[in-house]
N, CA and C atoms as an extended XYZ file, in Angstrom:
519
Properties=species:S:1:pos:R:3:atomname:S:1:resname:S:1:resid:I:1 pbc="F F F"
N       165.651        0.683       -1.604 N   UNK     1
C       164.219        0.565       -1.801 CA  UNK     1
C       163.589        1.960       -1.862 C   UNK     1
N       162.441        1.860       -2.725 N   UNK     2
C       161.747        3.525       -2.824 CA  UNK     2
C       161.160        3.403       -2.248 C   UNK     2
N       161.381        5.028       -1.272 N   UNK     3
C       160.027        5.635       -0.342 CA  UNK     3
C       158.620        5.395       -1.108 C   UNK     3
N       157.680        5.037       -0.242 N   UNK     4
C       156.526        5.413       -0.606 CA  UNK     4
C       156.271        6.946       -0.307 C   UNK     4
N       155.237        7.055       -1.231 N   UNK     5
C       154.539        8.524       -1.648 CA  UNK     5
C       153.513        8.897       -1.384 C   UNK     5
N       152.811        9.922       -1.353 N   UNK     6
C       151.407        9.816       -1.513 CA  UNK     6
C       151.724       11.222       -1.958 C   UNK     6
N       150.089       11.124       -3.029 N   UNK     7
C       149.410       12.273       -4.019 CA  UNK     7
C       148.590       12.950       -3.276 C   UNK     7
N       148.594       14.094       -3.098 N   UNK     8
C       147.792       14.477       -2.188 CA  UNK     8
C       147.206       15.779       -3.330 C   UNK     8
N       145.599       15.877       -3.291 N   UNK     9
C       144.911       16.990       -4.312 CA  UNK     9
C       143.626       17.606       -3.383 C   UNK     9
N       143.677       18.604       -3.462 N   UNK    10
C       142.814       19.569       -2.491 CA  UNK    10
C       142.188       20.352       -3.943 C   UNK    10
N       140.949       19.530       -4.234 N   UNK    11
C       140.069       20.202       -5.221 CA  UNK    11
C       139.312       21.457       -5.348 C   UNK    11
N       139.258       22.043       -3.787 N   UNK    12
C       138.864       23.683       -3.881 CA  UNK    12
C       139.518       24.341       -4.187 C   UNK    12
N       141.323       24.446       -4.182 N   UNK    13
C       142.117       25.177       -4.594 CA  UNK    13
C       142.769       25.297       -6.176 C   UNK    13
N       142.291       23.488       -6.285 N   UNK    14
C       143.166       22.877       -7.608 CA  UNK    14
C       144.469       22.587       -7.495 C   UNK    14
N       144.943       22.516       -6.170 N   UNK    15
C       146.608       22.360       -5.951 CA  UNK    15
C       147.039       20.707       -5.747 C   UNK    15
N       147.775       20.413       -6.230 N   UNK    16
C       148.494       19.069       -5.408 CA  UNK    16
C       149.840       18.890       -5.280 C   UNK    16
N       150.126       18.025       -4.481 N   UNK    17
C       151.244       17.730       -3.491 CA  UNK    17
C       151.653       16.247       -3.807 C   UNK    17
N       153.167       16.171       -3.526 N   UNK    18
C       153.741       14.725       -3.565 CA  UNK    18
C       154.679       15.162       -2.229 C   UNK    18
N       153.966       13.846       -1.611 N   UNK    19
C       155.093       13.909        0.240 CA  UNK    19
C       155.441       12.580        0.013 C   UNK    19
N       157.238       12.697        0.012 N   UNK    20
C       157.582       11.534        0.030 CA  UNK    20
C       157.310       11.088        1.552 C   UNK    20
N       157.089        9.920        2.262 N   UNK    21
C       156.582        9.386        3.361 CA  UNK    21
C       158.121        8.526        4.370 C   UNK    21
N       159.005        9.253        4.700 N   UNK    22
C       159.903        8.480        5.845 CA  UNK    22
C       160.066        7.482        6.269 C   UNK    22
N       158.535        7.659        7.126 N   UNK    23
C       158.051        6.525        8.421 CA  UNK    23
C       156.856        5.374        8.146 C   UNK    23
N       157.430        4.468        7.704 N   UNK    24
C       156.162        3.750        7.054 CA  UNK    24
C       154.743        3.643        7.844 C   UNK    24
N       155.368        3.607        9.556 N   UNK    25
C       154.574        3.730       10.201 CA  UNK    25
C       153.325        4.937       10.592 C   UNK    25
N       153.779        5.854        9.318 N   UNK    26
C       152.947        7.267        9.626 CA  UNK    26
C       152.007        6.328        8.280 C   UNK    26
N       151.681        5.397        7.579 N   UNK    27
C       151.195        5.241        6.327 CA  UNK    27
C       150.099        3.798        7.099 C   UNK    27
N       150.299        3.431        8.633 N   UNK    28
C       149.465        1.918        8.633 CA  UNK    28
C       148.195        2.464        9.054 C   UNK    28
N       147.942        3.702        9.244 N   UNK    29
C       146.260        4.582        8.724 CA  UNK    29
C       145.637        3.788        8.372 C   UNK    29
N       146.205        3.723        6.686 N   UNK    30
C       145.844        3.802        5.360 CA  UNK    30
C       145.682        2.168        4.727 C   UNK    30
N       146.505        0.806        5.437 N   UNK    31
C       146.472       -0.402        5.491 CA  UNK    31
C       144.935       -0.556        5.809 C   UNK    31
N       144.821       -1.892        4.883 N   UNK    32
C       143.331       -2.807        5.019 CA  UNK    32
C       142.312       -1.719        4.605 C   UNK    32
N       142.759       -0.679        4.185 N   UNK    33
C       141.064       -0.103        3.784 CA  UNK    33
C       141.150        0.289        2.270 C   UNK    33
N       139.933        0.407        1.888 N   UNK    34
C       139.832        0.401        0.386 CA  UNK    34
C       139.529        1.368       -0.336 C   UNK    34
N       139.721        1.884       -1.713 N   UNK    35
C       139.375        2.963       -2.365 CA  UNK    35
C       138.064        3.520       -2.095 C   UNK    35
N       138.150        4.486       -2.035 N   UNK    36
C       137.055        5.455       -1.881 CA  UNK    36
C       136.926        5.430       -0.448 C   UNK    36
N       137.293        5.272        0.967 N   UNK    37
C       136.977        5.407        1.955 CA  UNK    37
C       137.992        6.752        2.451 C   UNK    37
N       137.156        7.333        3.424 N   UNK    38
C       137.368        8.634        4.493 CA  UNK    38
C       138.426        8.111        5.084 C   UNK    38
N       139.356        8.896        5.431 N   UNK    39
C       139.992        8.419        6.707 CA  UNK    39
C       140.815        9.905        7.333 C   UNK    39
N       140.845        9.947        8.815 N   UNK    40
C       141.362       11.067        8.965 CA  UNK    40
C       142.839       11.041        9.200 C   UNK    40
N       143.425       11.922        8.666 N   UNK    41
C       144.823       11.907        8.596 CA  UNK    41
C       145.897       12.692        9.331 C   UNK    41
N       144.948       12.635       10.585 N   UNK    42
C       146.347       13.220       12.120 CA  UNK    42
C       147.333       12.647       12.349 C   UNK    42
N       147.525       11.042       11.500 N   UNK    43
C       149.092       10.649       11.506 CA  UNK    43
C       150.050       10.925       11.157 C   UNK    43
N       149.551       11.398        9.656 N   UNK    44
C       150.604       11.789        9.224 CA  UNK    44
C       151.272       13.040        9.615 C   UNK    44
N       150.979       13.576       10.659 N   UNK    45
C       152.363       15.024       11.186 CA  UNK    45
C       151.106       15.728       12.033 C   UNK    45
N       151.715       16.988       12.415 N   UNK    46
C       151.072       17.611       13.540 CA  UNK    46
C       150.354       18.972       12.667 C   UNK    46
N       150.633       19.030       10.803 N   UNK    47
C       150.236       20.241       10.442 CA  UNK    47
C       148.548       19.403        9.943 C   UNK    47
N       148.712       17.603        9.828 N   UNK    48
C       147.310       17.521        9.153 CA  UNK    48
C       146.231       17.393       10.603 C   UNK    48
N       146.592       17.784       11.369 N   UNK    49
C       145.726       17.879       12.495 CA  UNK    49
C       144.225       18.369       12.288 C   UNK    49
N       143.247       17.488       12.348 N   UNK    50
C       141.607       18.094       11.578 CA  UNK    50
C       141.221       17.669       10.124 C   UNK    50
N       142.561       17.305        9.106 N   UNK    51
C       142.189       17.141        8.341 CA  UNK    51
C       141.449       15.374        8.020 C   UNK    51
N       140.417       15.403        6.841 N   UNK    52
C       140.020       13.731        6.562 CA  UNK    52
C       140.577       13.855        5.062 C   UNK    52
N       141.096       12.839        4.622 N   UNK    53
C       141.422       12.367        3.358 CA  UNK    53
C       140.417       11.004        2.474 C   UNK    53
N       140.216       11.287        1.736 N   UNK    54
C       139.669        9.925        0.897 CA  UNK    54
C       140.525        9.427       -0.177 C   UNK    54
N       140.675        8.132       -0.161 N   UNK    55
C       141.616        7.191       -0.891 CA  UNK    55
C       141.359        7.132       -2.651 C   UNK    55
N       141.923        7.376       -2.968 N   UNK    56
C       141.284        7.820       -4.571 CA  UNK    56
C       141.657        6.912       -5.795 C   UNK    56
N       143.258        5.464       -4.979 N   UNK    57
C       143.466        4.886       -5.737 CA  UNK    57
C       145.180        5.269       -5.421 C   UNK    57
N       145.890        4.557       -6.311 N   UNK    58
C       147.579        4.229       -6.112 CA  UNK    58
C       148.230        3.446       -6.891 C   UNK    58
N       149.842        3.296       -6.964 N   UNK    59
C       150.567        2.304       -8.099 CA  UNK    59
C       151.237        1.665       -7.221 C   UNK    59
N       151.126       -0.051       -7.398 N   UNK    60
C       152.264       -0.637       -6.842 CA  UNK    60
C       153.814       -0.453       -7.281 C   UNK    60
N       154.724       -0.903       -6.533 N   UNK    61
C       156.139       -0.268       -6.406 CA  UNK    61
C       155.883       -1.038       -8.543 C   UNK    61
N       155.647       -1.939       -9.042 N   UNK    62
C       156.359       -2.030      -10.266 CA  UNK    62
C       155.316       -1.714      -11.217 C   UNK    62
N       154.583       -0.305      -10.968 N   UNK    63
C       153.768        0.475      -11.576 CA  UNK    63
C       151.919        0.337      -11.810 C   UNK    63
N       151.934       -0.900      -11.340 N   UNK    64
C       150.346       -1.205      -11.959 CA  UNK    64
C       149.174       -0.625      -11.195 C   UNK    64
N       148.430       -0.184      -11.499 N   UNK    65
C       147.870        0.797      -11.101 CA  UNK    65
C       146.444       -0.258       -9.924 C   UNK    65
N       145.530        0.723       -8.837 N   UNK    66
C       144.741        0.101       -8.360 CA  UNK    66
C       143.443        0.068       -9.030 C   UNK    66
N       142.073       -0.536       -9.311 N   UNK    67
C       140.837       -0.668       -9.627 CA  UNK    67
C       140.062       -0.705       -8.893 C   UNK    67
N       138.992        0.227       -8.904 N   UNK    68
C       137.805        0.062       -8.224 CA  UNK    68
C       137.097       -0.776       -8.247 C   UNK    68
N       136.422       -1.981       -7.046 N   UNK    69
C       135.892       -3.287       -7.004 CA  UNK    69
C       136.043       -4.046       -7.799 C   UNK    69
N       137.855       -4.235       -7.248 N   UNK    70
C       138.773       -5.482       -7.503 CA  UNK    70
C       139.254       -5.727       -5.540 C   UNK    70
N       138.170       -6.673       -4.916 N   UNK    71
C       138.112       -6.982       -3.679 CA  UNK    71
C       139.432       -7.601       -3.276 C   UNK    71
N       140.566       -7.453       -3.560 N   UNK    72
C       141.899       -7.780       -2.840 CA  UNK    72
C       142.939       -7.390       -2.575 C   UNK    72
N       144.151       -7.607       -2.381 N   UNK    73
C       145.196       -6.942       -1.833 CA  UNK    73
C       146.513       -7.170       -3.148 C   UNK    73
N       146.011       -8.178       -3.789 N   UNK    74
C       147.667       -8.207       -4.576 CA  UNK    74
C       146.900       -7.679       -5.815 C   UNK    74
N       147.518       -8.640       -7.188 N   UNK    75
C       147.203       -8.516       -8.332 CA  UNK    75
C       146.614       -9.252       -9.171 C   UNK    75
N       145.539       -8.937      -10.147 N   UNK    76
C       145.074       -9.878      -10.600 CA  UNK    76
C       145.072       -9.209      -12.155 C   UNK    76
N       144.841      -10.664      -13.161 N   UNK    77
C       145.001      -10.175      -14.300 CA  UNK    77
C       143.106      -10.352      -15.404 C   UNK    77
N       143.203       -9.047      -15.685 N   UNK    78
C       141.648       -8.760      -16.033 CA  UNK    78
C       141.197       -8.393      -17.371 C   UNK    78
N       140.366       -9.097      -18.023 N   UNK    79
C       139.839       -8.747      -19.279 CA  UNK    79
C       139.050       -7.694      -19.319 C   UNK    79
N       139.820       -6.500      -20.313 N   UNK    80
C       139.511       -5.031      -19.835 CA  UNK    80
C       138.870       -4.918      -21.349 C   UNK    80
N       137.816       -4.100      -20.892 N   UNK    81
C       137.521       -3.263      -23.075 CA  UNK    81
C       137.222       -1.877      -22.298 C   UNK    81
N       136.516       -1.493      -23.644 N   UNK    82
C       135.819        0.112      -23.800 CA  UNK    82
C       135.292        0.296      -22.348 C   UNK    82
N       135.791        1.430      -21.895 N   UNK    83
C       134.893        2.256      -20.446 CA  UNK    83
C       135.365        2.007      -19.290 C   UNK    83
N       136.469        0.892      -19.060 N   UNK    84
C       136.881        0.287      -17.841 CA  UNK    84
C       137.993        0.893      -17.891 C   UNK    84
N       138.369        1.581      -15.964 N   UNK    85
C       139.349        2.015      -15.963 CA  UNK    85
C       140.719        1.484      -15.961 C   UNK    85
N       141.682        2.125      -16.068 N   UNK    86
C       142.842        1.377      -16.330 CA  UNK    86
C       143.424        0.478      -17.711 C   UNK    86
N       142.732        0.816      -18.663 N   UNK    87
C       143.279        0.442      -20.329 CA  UNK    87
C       142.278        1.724      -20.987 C   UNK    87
N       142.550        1.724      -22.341 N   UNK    88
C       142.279        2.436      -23.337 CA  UNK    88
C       142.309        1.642      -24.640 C   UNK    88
N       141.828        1.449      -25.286 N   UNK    89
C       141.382        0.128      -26.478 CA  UNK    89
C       141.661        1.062      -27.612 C   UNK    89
N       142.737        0.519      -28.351 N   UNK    90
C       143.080        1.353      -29.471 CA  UNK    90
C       141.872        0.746      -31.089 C   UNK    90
N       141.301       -0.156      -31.119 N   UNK    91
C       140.744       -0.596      -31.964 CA  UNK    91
C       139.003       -0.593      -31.451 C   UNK    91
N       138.226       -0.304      -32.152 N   UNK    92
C       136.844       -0.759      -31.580 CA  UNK    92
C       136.928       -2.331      -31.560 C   UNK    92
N       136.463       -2.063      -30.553 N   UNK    93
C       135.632       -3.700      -29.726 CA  UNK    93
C       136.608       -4.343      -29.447 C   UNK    93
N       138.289       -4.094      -28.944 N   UNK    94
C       139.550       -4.499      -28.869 CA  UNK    94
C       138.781       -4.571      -27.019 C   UNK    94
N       139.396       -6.421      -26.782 N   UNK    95
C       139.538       -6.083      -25.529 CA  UNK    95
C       141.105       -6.941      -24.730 C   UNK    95
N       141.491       -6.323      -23.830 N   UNK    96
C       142.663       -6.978      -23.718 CA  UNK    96
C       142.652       -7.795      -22.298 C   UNK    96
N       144.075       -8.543      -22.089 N   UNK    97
C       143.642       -8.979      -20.124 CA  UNK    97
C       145.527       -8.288      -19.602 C   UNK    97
N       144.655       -7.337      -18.888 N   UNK    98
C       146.086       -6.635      -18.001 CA  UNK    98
C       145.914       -6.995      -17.081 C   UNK    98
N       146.950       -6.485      -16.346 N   UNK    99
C       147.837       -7.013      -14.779 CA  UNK    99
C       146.812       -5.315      -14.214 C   UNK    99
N       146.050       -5.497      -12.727 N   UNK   100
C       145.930       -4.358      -11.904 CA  UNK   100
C       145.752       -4.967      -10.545 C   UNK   100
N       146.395       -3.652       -9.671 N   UNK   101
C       146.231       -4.460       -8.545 CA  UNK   101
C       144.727       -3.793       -7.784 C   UNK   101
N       144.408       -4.820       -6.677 N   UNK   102
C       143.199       -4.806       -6.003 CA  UNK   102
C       143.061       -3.086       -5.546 C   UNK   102
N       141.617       -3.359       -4.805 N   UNK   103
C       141.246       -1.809       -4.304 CA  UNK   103
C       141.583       -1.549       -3.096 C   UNK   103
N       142.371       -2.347       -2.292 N   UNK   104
C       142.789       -2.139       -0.721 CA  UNK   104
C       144.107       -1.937       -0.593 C   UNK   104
N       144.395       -1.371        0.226 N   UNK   105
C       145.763       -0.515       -0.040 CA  UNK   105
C       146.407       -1.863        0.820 C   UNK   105
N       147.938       -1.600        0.900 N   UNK   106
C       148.633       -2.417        1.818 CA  UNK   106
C       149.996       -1.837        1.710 C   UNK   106
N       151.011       -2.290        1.895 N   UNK   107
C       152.618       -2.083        2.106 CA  UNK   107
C       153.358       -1.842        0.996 C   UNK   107
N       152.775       -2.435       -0.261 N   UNK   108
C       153.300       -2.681       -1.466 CA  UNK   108
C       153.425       -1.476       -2.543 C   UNK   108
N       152.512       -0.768       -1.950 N   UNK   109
C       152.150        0.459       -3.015 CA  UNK   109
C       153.374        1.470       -2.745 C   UNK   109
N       154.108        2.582       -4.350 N   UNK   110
C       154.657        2.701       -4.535 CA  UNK   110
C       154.205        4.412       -3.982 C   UNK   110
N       152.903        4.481       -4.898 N   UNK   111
C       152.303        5.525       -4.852 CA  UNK   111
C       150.904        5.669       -4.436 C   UNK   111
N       150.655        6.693       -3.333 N   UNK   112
C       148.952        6.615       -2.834 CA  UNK   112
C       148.076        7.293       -2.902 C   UNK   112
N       147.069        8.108       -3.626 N   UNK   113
C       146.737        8.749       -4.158 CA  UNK   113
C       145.525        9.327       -3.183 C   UNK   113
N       145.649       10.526       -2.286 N   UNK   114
C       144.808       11.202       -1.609 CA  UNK   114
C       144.176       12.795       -1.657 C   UNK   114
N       142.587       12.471       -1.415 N   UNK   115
C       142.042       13.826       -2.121 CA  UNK   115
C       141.729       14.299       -0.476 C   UNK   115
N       141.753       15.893       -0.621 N   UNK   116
C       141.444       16.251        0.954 CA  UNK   116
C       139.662       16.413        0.530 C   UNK   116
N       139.356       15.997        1.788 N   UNK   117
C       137.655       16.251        1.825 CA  UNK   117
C       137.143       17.087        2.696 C   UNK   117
N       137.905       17.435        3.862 N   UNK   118
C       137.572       18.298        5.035 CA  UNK   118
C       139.080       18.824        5.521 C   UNK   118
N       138.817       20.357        5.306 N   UNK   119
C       140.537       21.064        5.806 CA  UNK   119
C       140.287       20.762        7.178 C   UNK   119
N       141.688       20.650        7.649 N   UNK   120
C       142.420       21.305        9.014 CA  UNK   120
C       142.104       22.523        9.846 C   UNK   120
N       142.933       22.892       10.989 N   UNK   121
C       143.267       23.930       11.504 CA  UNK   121
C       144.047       24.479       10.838 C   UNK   121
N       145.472       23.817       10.142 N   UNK   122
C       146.314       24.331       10.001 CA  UNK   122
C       146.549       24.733        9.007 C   UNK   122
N       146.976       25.514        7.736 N   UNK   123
C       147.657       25.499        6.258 CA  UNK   123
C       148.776       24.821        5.733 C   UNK   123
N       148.608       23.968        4.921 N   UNK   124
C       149.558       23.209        4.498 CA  UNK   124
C       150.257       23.942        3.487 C   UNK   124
N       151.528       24.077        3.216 N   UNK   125
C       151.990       25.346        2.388 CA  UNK   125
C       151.961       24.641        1.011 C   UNK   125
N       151.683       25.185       -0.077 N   UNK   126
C       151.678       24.408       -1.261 CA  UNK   126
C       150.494       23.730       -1.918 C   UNK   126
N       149.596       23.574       -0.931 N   UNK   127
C       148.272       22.785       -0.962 CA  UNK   127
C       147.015       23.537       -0.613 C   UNK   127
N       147.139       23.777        0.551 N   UNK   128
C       145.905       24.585        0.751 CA  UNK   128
C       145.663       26.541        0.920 C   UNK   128
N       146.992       26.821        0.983 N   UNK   129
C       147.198       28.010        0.849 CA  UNK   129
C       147.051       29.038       -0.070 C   UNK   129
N       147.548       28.315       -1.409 N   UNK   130
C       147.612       29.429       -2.865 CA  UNK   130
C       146.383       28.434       -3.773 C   UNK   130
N       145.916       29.310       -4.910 N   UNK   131
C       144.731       28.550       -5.767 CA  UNK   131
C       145.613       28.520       -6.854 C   UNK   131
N       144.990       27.794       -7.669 N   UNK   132
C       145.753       27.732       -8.965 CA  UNK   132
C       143.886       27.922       -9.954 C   UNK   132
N       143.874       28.809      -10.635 N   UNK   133
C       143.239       29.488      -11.354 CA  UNK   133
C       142.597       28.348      -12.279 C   UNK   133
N       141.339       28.041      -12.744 N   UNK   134
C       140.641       26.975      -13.555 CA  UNK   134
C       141.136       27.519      -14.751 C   UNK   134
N       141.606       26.528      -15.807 N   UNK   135
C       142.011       26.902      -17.454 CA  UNK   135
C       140.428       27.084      -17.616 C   UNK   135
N       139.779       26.465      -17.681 N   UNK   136
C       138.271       25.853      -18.519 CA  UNK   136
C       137.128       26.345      -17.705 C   UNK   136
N       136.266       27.433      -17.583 N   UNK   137
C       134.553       27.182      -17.407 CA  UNK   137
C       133.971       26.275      -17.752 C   UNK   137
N       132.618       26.060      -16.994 N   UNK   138
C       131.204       25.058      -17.096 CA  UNK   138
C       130.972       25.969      -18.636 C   UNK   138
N       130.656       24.557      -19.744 N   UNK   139
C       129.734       24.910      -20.820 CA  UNK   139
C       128.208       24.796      -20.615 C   UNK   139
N       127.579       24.335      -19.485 N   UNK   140
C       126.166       23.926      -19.759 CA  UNK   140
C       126.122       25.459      -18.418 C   UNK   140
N       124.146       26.066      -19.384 N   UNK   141
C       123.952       27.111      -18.164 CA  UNK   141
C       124.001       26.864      -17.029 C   UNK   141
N       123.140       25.728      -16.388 N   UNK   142
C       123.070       25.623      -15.154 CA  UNK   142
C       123.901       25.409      -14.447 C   UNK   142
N       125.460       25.205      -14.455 N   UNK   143
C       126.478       25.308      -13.957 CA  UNK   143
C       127.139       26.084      -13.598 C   UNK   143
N       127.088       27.435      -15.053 N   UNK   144
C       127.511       28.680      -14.962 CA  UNK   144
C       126.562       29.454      -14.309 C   UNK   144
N       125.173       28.784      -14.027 N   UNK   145
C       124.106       29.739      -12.665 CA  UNK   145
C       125.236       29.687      -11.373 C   UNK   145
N       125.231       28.328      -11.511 N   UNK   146
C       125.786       27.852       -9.969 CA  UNK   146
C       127.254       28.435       -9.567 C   UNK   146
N       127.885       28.419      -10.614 N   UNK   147
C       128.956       29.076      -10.159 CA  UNK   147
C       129.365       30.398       -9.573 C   UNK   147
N       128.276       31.369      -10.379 N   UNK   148
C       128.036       32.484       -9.968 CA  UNK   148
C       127.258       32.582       -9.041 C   UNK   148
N       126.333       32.303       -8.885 N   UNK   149
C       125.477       32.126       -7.447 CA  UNK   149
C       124.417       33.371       -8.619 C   UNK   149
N       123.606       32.618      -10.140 N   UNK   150
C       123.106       33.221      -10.936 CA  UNK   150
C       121.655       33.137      -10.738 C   UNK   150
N       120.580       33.622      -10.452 N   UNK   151
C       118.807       33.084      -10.655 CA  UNK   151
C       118.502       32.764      -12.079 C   UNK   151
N       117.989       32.165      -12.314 N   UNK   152
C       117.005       31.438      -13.371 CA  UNK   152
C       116.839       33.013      -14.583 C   UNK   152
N       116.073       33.907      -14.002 N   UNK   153
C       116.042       34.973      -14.942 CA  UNK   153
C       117.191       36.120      -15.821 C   UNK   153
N       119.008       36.007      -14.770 N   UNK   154
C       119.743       36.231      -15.055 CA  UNK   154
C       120.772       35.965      -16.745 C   UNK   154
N       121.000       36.818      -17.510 N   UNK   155
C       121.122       36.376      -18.786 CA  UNK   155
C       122.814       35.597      -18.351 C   UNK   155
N       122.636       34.529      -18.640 N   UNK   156
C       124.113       33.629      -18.936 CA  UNK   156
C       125.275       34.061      -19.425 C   UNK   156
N       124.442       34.279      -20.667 N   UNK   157
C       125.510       34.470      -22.311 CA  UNK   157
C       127.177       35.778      -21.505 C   UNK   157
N       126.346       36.326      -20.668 N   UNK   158
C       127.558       37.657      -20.194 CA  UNK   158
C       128.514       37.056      -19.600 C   UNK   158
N       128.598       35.720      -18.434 N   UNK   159
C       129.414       35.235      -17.760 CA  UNK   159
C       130.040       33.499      -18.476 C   UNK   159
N       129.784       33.178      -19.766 N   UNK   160
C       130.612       32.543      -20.356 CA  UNK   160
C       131.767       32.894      -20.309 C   UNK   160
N       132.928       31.637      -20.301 N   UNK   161
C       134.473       31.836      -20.677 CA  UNK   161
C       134.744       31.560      -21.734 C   UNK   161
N       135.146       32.019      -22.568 N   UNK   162
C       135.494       31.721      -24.198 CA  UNK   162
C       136.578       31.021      -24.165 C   UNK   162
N       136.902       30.362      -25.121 N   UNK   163
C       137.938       29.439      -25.280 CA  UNK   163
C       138.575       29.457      -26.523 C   UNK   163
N       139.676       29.926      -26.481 N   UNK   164
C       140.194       30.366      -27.843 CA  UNK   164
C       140.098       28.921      -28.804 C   UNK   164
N       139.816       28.866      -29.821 N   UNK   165
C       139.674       27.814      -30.978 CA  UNK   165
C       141.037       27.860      -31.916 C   UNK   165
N       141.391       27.274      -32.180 N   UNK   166
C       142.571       27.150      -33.162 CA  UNK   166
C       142.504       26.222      -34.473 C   UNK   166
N       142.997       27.093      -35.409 N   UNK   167
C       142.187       26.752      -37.129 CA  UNK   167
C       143.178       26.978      -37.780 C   UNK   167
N       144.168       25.996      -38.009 N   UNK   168
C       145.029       25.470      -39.033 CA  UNK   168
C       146.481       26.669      -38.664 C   UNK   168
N       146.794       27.234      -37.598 N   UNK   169
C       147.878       27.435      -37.137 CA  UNK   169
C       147.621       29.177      -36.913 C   UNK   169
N       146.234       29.644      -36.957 N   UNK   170
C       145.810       31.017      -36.545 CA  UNK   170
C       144.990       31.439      -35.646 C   UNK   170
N       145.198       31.484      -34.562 N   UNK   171
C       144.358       31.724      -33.132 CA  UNK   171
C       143.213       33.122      -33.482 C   UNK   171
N       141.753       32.474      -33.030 N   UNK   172
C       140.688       33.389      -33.180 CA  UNK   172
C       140.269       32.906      -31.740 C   UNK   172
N       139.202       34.309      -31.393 N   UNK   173
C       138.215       33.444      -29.967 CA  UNK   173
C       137.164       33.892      -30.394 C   UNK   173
C-alpha cells in the first residue's frame, strides 16, 4: 500500500516539499476537517513546532482530485463546465459529469496538499530556508508600488520586469 504524502508550499519563499508520511497517526490532525481550514501542525515532528498549515486540497489513493464545497468524505460524480475547478472543457459550452472527491479530508487520500501560513521556531531545510527567485513581476502599477514599498508620485516605468517575447524562433525583450 502507498504511503500517504503531503504537499507542503511556503509561499514567501516559493519553495515546496513532498514528506512522505510513516505514521498515519502523525496525519489524524488533519481527519474530519475541510479545505481551507488552519490547523497547527506540531504533530507532525518536533521541527514543525509553532508552525499552522492550511488545507489547500488533495488526491485520493486512485487519483481524483478534492473540490471546494463538495460537503463529504467520499466521491461524488458532478456536472462540471467552464470555470469549475477540476475539468477544463475542450469545446465551448462542453459540459461533462466527473468523478471528485469531497472537501474533508479522511484516510483515503493519497496526497494532501498543505500551504504554511505562520512559520515555526525552527527551519525546515528545503522549505523555509532557501528562496527560489519569482520568474514573473506584477504587470499592473499598483502592485509594482507595493512591491517596492513605491509612493504614488514615484515613476513605475524604472522598476518593471521585462519579459522576453518570442517571435517566430528569435528572442527580443
Amino acid at each position: 500500500m502507498k504511503r500517504p504524502t503531503l504537499n507542503i508550499s511556503f509561499p514567501a519563499t516559493g519553495c515546496q516539499k513532498l514528506i512522505e508520511v510513516d505514521d498515519e497517526r502523525k496525519l489524524r490532525i488533519f481527519y474530519e476537517k475541510r479545505m481551507a481550514t488552519e490547523v497547527a501542525a506540531d504533530s507532525l515532528g518536533d521541527e514543525w513546532k509553532g508552525y499552522v498549515v492550511r488545507i489547500s486540497g488533495g488526491n485520493d489513493k486512485q487519483g481524483f482530485p478534492m473540490k471546494q464545497g463538495v460537503l463529504t468524505q467520499g466521491r461524488v460524480r458532478l456536472l462540471l463546465s467552464k470555470g469549475h475547478s477540476c475539468y477544463r472543457p475542450r469545446r465551448t459550452g462542453e459540459r461533462k459529469r466527473k468523478s471528485v472527491r469531497g472537501c474533508i479530508v479522511d484516510a483515503n487520500l493519497s496526497v494532501l496538499n498543505l500551504v504554511i501560513i505562520r512559520k515555526g521556531e525552527k527551519d525546515i531545510p528545503g522549505l523555509t530556508d532557501s528562496t527560489v527567485p519569482r520568474r514573473l513581476g506584477p504587470k499592473r502599477a499598483s502592485r509594482i508600488r507595493k512591491l517596492f514599498n513605491l509612493s504614488k508620485e514615484d515613476d513605475v516605468r524604472q522598476y518593471v520586469v521585462r519579459r522576453p517575447l518570442t517571435k517566430e524562433g528569435s528572442i527580443s525583450s
